[in-house]
C-alpha positions in Angstrom: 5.5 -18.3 38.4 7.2 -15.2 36.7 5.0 -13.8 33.8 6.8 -12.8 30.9 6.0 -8.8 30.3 4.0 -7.7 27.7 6.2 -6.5 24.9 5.0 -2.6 23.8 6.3 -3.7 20.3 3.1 -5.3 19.6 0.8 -2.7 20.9 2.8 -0.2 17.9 2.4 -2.9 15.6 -1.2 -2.4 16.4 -1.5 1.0 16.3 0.5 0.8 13.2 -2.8 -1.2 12.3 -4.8 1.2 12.6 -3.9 4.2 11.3 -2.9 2.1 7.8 -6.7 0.9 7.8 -7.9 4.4 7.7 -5.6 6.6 5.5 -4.7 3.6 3.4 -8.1 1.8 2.9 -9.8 5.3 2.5 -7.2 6.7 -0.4 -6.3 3.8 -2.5 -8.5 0.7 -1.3 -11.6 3.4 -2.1 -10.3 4.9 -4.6 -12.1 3.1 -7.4 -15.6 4.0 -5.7 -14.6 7.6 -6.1 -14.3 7.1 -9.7 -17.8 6.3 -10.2 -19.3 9.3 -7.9 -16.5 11.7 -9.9 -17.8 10.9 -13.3 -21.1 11.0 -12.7 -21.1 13.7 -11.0 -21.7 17.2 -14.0 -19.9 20.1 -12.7 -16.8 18.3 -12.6 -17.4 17.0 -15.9 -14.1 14.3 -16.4 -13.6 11.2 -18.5 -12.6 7.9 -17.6 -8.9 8.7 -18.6 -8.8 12.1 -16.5 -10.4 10.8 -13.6 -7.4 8.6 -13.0 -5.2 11.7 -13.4 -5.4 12.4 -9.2 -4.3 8.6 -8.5 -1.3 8.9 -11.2 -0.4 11.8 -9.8 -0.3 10.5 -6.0 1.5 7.6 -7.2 4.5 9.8 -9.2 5.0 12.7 -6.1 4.6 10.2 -3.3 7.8 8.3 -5.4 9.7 11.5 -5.7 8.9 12.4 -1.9 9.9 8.9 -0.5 13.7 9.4 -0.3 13.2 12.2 1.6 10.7 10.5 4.0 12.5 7.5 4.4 15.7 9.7 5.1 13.6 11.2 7.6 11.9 8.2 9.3 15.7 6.8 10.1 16.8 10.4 12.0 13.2 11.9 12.9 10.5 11.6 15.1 8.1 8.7 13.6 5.2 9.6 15.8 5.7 13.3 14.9 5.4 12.4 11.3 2.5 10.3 11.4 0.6 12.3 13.3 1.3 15.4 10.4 0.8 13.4 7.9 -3.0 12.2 8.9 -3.6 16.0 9.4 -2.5 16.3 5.9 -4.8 14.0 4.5 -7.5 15.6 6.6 -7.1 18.5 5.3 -7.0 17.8 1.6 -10.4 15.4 2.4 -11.8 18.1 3.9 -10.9 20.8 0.9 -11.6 18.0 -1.7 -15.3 18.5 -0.5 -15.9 22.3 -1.5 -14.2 21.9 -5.1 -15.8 23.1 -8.0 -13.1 21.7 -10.7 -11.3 18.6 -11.4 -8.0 20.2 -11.4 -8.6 21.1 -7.6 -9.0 17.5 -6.8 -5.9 16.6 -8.6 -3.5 19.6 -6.9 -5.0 18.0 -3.5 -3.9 14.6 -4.2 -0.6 15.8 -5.2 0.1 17.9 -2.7 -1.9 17.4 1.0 -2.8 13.6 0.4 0.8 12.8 -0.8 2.9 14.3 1.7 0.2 12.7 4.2 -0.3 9.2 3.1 3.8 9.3 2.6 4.5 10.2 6.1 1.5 8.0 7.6 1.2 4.7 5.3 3.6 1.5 4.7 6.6 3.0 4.9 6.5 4.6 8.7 4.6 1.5 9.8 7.4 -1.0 8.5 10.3 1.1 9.6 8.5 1.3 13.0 8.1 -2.5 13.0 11.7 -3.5 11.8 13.0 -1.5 14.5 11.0 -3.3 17.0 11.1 -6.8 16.2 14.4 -8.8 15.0 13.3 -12.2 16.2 10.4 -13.5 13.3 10.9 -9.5 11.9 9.6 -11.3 8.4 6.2 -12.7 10.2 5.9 -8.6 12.0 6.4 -7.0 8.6 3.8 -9.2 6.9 1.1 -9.1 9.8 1.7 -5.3 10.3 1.3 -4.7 6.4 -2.3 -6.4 6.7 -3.3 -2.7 8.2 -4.2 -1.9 4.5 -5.5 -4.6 3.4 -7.9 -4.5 6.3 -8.6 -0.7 5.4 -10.1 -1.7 2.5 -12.3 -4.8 3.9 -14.0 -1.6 6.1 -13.8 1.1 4.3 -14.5 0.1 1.2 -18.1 -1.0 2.2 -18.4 2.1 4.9 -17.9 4.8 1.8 -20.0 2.8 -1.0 -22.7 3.6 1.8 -21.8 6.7 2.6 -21.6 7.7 -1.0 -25.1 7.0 -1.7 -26.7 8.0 1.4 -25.3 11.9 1.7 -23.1 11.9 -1.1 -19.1 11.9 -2.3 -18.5 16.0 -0.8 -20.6 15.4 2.3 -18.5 11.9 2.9 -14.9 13.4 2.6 -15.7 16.1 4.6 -16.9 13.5 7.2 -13.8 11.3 6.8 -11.5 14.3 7.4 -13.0 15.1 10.5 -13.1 11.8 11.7 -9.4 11.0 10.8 -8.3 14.1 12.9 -10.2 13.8 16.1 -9.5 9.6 16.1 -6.3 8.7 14.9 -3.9 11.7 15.7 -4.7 10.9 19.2 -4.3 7.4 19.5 -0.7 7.8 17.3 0.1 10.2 19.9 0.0 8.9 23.1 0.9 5.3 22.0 4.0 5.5 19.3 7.4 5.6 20.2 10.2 5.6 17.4 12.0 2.4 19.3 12.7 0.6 22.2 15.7 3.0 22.7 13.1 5.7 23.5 10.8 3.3 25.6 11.6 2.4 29.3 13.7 0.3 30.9 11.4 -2.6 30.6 11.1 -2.3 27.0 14.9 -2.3 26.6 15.7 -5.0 28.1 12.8 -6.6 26.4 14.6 -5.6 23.0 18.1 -6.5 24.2 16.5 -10.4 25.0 15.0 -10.2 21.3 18.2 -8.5 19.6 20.5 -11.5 20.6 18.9 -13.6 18.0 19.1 -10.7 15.4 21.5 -12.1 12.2 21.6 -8.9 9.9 23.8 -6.4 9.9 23.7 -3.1 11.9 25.7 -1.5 8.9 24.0 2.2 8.3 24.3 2.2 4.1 24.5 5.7 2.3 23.2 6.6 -0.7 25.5 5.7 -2.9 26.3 2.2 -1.3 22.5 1.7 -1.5 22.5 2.4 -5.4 25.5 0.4 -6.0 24.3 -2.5 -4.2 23.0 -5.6 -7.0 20.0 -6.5 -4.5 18.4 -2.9 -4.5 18.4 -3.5 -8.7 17.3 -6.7 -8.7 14.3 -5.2 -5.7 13.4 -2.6 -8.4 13.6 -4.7 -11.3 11.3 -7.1 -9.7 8.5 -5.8 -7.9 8.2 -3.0 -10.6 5.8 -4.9 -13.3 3.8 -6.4 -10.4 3.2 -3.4 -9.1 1.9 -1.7 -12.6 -0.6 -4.3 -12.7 -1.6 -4.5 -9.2 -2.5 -0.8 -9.1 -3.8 -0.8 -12.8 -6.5 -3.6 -12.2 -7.5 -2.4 -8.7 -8.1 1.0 -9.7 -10.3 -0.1 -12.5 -12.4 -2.5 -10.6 -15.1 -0.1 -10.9 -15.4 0.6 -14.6 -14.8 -3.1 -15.3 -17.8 -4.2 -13.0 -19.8 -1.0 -14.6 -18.9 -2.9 -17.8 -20.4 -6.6 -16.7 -23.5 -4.5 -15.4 -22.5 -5.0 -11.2 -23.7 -2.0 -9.1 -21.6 0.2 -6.6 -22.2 -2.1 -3.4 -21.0 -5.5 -5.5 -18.4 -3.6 -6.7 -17.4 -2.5 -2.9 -17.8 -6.6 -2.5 -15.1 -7.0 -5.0 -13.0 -4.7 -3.2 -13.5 -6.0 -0.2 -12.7 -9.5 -1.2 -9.8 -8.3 -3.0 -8.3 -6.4 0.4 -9.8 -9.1 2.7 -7.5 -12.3 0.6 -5.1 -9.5 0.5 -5.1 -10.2 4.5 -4.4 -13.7 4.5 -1.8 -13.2 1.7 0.1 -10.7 3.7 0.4 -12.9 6.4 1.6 -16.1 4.6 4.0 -14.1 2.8 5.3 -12.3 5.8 5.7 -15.8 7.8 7.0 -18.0 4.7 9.9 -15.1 4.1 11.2 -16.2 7.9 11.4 -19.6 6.2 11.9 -20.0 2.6 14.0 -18.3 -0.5 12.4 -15.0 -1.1 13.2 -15.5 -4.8 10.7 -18.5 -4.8 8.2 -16.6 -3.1 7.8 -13.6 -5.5 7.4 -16.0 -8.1 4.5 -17.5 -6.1 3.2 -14.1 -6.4 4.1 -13.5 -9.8 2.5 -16.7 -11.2 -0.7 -16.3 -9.0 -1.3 -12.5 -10.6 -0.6 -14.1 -14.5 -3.7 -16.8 -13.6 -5.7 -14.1 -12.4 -5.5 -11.8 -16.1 -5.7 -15.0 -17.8 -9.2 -15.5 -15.6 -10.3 -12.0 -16.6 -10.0 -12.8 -20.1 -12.3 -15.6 -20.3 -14.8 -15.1 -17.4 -17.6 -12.8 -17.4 -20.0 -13.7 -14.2 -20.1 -12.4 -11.1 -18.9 -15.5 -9.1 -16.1 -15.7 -11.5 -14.7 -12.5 -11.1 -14.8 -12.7 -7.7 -13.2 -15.4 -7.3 -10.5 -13.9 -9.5 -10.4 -10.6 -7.6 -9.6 -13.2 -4.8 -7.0 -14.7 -6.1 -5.5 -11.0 -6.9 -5.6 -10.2 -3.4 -3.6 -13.2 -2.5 -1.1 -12.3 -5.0 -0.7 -8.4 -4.0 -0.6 -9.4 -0.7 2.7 -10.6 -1.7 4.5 -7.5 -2.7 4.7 -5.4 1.3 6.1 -7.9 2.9 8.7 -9.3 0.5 10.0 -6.3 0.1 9.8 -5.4 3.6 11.1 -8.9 4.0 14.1 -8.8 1.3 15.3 -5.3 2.6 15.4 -5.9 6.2 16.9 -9.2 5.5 19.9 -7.6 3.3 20.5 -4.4 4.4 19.7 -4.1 7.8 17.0 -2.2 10.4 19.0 1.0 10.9 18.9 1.5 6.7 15.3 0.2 6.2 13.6 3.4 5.6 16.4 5.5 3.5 16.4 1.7 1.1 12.4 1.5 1.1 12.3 5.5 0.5 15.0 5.3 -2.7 12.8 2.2 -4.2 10.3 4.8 -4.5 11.8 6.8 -7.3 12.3 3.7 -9.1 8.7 2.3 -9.4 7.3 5.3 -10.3 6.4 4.4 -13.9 3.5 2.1 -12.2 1.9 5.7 -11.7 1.3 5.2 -15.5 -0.4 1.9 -15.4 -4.3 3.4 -14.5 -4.3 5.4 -16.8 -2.9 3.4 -19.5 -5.4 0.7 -18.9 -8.1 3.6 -19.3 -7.0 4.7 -22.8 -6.9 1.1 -24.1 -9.8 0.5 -23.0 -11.2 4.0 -24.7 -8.9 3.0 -28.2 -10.3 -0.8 -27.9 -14.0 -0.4 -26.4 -12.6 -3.7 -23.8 -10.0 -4.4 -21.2 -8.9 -7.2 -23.0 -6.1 -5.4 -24.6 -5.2 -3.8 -21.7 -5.4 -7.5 -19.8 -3.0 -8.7 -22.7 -0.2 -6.3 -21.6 -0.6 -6.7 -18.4 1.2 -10.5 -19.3 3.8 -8.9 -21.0 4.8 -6.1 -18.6 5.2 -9.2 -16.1 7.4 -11.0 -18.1 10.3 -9.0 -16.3 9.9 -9.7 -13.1 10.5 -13.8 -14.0 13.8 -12.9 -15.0 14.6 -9.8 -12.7 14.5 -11.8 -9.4 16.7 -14.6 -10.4 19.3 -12.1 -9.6 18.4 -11.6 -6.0 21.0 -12.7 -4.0 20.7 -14.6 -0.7 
């Protein structure tokens, strides 16, 4: 009996995997337990507010970057980038460690850790994965975006240790040295930009799969992309739920601080947060092969309004994290939609230039930490903060009825 050949695409979806888990789950995921060590720690001597200045900062230069990296990731070597951009974040880990000022960590995250979690993160591994898979490309996109979430269900845990066993300096220092001698190689020897630069095997592999493929091949330019209704309606959408993802995950912290949890239940709600997050991504990423994407986000959408209303009214442990549950099924949403609704409307060939000019677009969500933070300062509770988080998703209920199919 013939065997059918292993197809390579999954082994870079799995690689893809991994190298998300690390940079991902260690920059944002952990990003929250970094807060805690930052302001308690005297000779950098921040405030709540400031110390969300280096993750407000990533958020607005990796948007401005994007373009270009997207642009890139369509012409360029992939595995080339990837592999820079973990030295990058290596780097800036390892520099972060021997900082004496605030202001040093924030020029690292907006410089080395931007350029590097741009060039290795969600972007590179979804443009890898839409060029790979055509048949079930929505179920590919939303299993490989799981490499994040996953990130944060082990690293999350793996630095809240680290952190109080040799410290915050001595575990960056660590993590960049692990993230070069581990992941560049793997990345290396395994990643190939497409089954174009694979062998024969793999080409006819991807010719079987392409048959079935029912987008367009169209390479869109700029200009197209900008005048195109869908990318609005993309931007218009996902925007508010992204200002309230990132604002409530990056204050898990300070808001279990508040309640009285410690640093390893708040790694727990982290890690329930990114490990939902998991099955999320994956029941987004197969529903968008079968059902209207516009009925989906509002899934998502709905799912995140429960979870502030939750917030507002519950106080103990089990309650929040069941809520921080629920957020991670709604977030786990937004990667592969997107992925979902771009491939789906403007093609493989154009994914990265259209995911790379979104970025511009939701950079006001950079804003959203650090809002939370001074309404919380002005109102001494993040129930005013919780309050506009309802009202900056208002928009989105409206924005996606102007998807079109």
């Amino acid at each position: 009996m013939l065997k059918t050949p292993w197809y390579s695409g999954w082994t870079i979806l799995g690689t893809c995997l991994v190298f998300q888990a690390f940079i991902i789950g260690t920059v944002y995921f952990s990003y929250t337990l970094a807060v805690g060590e930052w302001l308690s720690d005297s000779q950098l001597d921040v405030s709540l507010t400031s110390v969300m200045a280096p993750i407000t900062v990533l958020t607005l230069c990796q948007s401005i970057v994007s373009p270009l990296v997207g642009y890139a990731l369509d012409r360029y070597s992939i595995r080339l980038m990837v592999c820079f951009g973990v030295f990058l974040v290596s780097l800036g880990f390892v520099l972060m460690s021997f900082v004496s000022s605030f202001v040093f960590i924030v020029f690292i995250y907006g410089s080395f850790i931007v350029v590097g979690v741009s060039l290795a993160g969600p972007l590179a591994a979804q443009t890898l994965v839409a060029r790979w898979f055509n048949e079930k490309r929505g179920f590919a996109i939303g299993l490989v975006t799981t490499g994040t979430s996953i990130g944060g269900v082990l690293m999350a845990p793996t630095i809240a240790i680290l952190y109080e066993s040799i410290g915050w300096r001595e575990t960056h220092r660590l993590l960049g040295i692990m993230f070069l001698i581990t992941i560049i190689p793997l990345v290396w020897v395994i990643i190939r930009n497409s089954p174009e630069h694979s062998d024969t095997l793999e080409k006819t592999a991807s010719a079987d799969r392409a048959e079935t493929a029912m987008v367009s091949q169209k390479i869109w330019t700029t200009s197209e992309i900008l005048c195109e209704p869908n990318f609005w309606a993309v931007v218009f959408s996902f925007l508010p739920l992204l200002i309230v993802f990132s604002s409530i995950q990056q204050h898990l912290q300070p808001f279990g601080s508040n309640l009285g949890l410690d640093s390893m239940q708040v790694a727990t709600l982290v890690s329930i947060f990114a490990s939902v997050m998991i099955g999320g991504k994956i029941f987004f990423g197969v529903m968008s092969d079968r059902f209207d994407h516009r009925i989906l986000f509002a899934l998502s959408l709905l799912v995140c309004c429960i979870v502030i209303l939750g917030l507002l009214t519950q106080s103990s442990y089990q309650a929040i994290l069941f809520f921080t549950g629920l957020l991670g099924f709604s977030s786990g949403g937004f990667l592969p939609l997107i992925g979902a609704i771009i491939a789906s409307r403007f093609g493989a060939d154009s994914f990265g230039s259209v995911m790379g000019l979104v970025g511009p677009f939701l950079a006001i969500s950079a804003f959203g930490p650090m809002l939370f933070s001074k309404m919380y300062e002005v109102e001494g509770s993040y129930a005013l903060a919780l309050y506009g988080a309802l009202l900056v998703l208002c928009p989105g209920f409206l924005a996606i009825a102007f998807l079109r199919r």
